[in-house]
C-alpha positions in Angstrom: 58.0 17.3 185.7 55.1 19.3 186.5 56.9 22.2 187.5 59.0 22.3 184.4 56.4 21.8 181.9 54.9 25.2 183.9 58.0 26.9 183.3 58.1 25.9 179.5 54.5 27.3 178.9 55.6 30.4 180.6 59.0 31.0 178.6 57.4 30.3 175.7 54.1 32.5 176.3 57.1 35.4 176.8 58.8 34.5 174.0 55.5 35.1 171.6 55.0 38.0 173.5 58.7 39.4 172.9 57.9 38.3 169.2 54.4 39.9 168.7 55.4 43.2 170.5 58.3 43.5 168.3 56.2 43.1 165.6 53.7 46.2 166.6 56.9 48.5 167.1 58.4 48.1 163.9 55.0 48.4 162.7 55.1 52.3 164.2 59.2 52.9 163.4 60.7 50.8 160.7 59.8 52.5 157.5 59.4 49.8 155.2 56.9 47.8 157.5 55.2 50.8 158.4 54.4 52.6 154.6 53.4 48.9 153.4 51.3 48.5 156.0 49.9 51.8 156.0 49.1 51.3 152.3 47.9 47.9 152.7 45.0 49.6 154.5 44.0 52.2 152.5 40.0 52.1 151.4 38.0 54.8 149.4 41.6 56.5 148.9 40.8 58.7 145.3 44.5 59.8 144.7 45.1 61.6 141.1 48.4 60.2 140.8 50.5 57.3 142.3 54.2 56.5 142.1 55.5 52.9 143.0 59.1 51.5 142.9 62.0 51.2 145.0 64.1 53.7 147.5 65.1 55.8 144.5 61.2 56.7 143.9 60.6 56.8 147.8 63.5 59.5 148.5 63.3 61.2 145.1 59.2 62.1 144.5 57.8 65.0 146.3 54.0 64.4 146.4 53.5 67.0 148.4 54.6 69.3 146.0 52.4 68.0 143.5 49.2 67.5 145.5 49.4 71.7 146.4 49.5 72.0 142.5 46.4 70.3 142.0 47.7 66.8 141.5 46.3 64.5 144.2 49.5 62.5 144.4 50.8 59.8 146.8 54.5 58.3 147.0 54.1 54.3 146.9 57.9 53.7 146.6 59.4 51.3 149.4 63.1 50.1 150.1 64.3 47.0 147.7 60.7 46.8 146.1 60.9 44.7 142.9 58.6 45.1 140.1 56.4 42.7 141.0 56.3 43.7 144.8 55.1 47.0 142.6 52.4 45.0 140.7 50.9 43.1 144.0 50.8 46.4 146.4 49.1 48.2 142.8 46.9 45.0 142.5 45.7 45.1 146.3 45.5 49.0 146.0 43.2 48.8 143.1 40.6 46.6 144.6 39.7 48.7 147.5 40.2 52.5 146.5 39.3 54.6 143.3 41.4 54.3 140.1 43.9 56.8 140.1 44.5 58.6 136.7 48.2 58.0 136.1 50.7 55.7 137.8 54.1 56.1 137.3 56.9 53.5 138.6 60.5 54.5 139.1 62.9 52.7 138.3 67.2 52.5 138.6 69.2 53.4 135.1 69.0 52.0 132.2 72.9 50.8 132.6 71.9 48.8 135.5 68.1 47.7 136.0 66.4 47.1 132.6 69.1 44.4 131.2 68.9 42.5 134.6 65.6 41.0 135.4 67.0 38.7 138.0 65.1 40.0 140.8 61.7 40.8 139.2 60.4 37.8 140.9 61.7 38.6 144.7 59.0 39.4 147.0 60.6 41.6 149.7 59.9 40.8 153.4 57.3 43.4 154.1 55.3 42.3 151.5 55.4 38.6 152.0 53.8 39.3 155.7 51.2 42.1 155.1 49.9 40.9 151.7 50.2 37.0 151.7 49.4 34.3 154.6 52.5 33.1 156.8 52.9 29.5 157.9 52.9 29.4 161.3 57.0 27.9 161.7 60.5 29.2 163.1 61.5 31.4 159.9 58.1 33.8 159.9 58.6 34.8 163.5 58.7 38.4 163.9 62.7 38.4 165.4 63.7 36.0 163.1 61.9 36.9 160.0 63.2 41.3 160.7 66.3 40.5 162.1 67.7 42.9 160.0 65.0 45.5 160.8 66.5 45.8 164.0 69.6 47.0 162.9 68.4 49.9 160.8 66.1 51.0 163.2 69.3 51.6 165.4 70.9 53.0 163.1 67.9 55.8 162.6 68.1 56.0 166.5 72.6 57.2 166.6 72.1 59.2 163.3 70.8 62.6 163.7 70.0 62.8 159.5 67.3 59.7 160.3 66.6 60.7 163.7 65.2 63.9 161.8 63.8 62.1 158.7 60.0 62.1 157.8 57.2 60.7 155.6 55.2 62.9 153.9 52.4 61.9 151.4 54.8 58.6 151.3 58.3 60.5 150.8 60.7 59.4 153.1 62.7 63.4 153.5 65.8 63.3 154.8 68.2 66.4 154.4 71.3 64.1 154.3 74.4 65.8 151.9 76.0 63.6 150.1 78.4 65.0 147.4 78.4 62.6 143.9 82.1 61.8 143.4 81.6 59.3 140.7 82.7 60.1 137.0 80.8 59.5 134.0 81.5 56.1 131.9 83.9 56.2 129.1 81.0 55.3 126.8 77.3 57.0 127.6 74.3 54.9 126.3 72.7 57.0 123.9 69.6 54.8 122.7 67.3 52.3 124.2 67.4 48.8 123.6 64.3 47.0 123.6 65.6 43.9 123.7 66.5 44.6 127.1 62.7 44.9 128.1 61.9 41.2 127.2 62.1 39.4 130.3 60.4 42.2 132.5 56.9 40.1 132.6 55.9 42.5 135.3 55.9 45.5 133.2 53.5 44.3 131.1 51.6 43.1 133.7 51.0 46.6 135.6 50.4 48.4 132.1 47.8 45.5 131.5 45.6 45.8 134.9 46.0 49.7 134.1 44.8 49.3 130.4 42.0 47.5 132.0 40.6 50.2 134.2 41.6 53.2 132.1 44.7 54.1 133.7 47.8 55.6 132.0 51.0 53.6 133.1 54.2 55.4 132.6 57.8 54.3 133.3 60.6 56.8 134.5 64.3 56.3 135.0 65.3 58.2 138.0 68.2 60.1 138.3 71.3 58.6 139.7 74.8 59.1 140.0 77.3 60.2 137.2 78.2 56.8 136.9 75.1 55.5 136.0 73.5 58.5 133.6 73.0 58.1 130.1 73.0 60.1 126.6 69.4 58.9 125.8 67.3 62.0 125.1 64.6 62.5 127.5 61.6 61.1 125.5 58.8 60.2 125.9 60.0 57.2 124.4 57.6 54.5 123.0 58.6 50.8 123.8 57.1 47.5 122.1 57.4 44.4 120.6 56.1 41.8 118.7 54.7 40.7 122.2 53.7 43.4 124.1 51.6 46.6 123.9 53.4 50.2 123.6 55.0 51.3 127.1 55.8 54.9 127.5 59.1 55.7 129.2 60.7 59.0 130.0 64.2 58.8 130.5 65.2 61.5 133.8 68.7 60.1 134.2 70.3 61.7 131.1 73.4 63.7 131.5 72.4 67.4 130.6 69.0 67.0 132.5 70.7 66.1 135.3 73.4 68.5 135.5 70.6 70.8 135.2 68.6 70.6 137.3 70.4 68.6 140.0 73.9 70.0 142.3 76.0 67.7 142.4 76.8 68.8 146.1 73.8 69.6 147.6 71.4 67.4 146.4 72.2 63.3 146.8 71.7 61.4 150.1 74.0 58.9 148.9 74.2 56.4 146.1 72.0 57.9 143.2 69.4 58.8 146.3 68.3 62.4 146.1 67.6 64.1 149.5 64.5 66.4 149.8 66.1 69.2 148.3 67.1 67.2 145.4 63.6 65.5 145.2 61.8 69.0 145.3 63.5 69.8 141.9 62.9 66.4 140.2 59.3 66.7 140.9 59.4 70.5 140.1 61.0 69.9 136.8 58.5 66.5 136.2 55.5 68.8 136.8 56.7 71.8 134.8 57.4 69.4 132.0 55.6 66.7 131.8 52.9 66.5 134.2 51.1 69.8 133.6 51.0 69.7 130.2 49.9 65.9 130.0 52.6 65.4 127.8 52.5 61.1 127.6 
């Protein structure tokens, strides 16, 4: 009995330390766990400009480029953030560094995100652990909890494209081809509904704690596949209701723009992602146009 209560202390003292080192090597490779941790620790960080949202901000925002024009600018965006992942790393962000002049979140078209507020409320993974307290059980163990983690890290290790990827100011580069062999819709949305904006309570939320410290909030659809562009003229486009204060959108994902500035061949990583050529234009077009010029 003795000998096997021994024994039990020592396979479970391993198995915490297979859990906690797994833990501090995703920490250093997985890119999710790493950017939100990273930007969990920032202090005294005085950054002109700040983009949050999802993968499509991540890939597709060069803040490189805009921080050697003068724009201090740092990508937030993370894999499968929702908006109100968006609103507690801004929250978090805000409380321990200086307020940043403009922040800008990315969002997916206007076909697709804005009329389905379903998963406003998620909280992804990453940001449950490094911005809330776990309960100590079974499910929040490191190799339970980032299962998953595990297999994109191997896939990063066979693929040469995310062998070779890096972050830079926050931009996940990767020089990935993908060609866009989608086809427009029949029927092209060619005006904003703002009924469709109602049950984003997030939205309102990040334009509120940036109306409170003098920050200008600004929405952008991000370019995407032919499938999923749009006829909606460029803007800036000025949404309220009833309810809510003015939020100012600019629509990226319309057809002509897009076609414009973006090859259809070169460009995409791969499912409305744009690679860091494609990202380089965005941000070159957003800076030329918009940016410089404070045009919001």
């Amino acid at each position: 009995m003795h000998k096997f209560l021994i024994k039990s202390i020592i396979l479970f003292g391993i198995f915490l330390g297979v859990n906690f080192l797994y833990l501090q090597v995703l920490k250093e490779t997985d890119w999710n766990l790493s950017k939100v941790n990273r930007i969990m620790q920032f202090k005294n960080q005085d950054y002109d400009y700040i983009f949050l949202g999802a993968s499509l901000t991540l890939d597709g925002i060069d803040a490189e480029y805009l921080t050697e024009k003068g724009i201090k600018a740092y990508n937030f965006g993370t894999q499968g953030t929702s908006i109100r992942s968006s609103y507690i790393q801004l929250e978090h962000y805000l409380k321990n560094n200086d307020n940043p002049e403009v922040v800008i979140l990315g969002l997916g078209s206007l076909s697709k995100s804005y009329k389905d507020y379903k998963n406003e409320f998620e909280i992804a993974l990453s940001y449950k652990h490094f911005y809330f307290e776990n309960e100590w059980n079974f499910e929040n163990l490191p190799l339970v909890k980032f299962r998953g983690s595990a297999i994109e890290n191997f896939k990063q290790i066979v693929s040469k494209n995310h062998r070779e990827a890096e972050f830079v100011r926050g931009q996940l580069r990767i020089k990935k081809k993908v060609v866009d062999k989608t086809n427009y819709k029949d029927k092209l949305d060619s005006i904003i509904h703002i009924s469709d904006y109602k049950g984003a309570s997030h939205l309102f939320k990040i334009d509120s704690i940036c109306k409170l410290r003098g920050i200008k909030f600004i929405l952008m659809e991000m370019p995407g596949f032919k499938k999923t562009q749009n006829l909606i003229p460029v803007g800036p486009h000025k949404l309220s209701d009833e309810k809510h204060d003015t939020l100012t959108l600019y629509n990226l994902n319309n057809k002509e723009l897009v076609s414009k500035i973006i090859d259809s061949k070169n460009d995409w990583l791969g499912n409305s992602h744009l690679n860091q050529y494609g990202a380089k234009k965005l941000t070159e077009y957003l800076y030329n146009n918009i940016l410089k010029h404070k045009n919001f």
